[in-house]
N, C-alpha and C positions, 0 to 999 in steps of 0.2 A: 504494500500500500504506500504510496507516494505523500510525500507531507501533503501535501493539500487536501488530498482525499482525508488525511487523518485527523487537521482540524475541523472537519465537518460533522466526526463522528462524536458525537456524545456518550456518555458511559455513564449509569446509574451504580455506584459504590455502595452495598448493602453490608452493612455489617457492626455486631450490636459490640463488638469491642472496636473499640474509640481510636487506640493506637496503631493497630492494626488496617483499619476503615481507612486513616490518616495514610500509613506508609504506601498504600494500594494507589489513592488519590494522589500521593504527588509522584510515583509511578508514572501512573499514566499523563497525568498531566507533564512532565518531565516528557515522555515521548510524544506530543502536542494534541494529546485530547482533552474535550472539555469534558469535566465532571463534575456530577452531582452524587452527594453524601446521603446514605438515610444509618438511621442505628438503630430503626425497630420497626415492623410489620407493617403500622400505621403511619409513618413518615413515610416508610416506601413507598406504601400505595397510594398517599395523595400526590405524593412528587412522579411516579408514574401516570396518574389520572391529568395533574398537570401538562405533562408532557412526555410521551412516551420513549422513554432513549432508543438509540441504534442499539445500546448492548447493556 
């Protein structure tokens, strides 16, 4: 995947340890994806119902 294709992708980070969630997210944001963070079932699914990620 070519950088430009890869800032377009968005990435949903689910994960109910905080540290962890964190390392994942600047991951990938470090390889130029945009992310969003959830840490529990109910964050997920309104920031999903917000907007649905690539991944």
């Amino acid at each position: 995947m070519n950088e430009t294709a890869k800032t377009r992708v968005e990435v949903l980070v689910i994960d109910d340890d905080a540290i962890m969630r964190e390392l994942m997210a600047d991951w990938l944001e470090a390889a130029g994806y945009r992310v969003r963070q959830a840490g529990d079932c109910g964050t997920a699914l309104a920031e999903f119902k917000r907007q649905a990620p690539a991944l």
